[in-house]
C-alpha positions, 0 to 999 in steps of 0.5 A: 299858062300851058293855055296862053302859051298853046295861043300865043303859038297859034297866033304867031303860027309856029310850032313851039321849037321853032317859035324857041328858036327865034325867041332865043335868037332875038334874046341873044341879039338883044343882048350883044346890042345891051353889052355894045350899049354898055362899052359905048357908055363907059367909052363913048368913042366906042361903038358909036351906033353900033347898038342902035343899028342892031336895034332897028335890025330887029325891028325890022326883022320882027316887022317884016316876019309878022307882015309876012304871016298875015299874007 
C-alpha cells in the first residue's frame, strides 16, 4: 500500500502534505455540494443549481490542475 501511495504521489508530483491538502479540500466541497443536494431534494425550490454548479467547479479545477502539471 506504502508503495502505491509513494506512486500515486509521484504521478501527481506533490509531496504527500500538499497532495492532503488538496485531497481534503476537494472531500470538503464535496461535501457542502451533497448537503445543497440533499435540502434541494427535500425542497426543491431551494438551491436549485447550486450543487451542480459547485460540481462542475471541481471539474474544473481538477482539470485544469492535471493540464498544468503535464506542462
Amino acid at each position: 500500500m506504502i508503495k502505491k501511495s509513494q506512486q500515486h504521489l509521484e504521478q501527481a508530483n506533490e509531496h504527500y502534505f500538499e497532495h492532503m491538502i488538496i485531497a481534503l479540500k476537494i472531500s470538503l466541497k464535496l461535501l457542502i455540494a451533497a448537503v445543497m443536494a440533499f435540502m434541494h431534494a427535500l425542497i426543491p425550490s431551494l438551491l436549485q443549481s447550486n450543487a451542480s454548479n459547485r460540481i462542475k467547479e471541481l471539474y474544473f479545477f481538477i482539470e485544469n490542475r492535471n493540464k498544468i502539471k503535464k506542462l
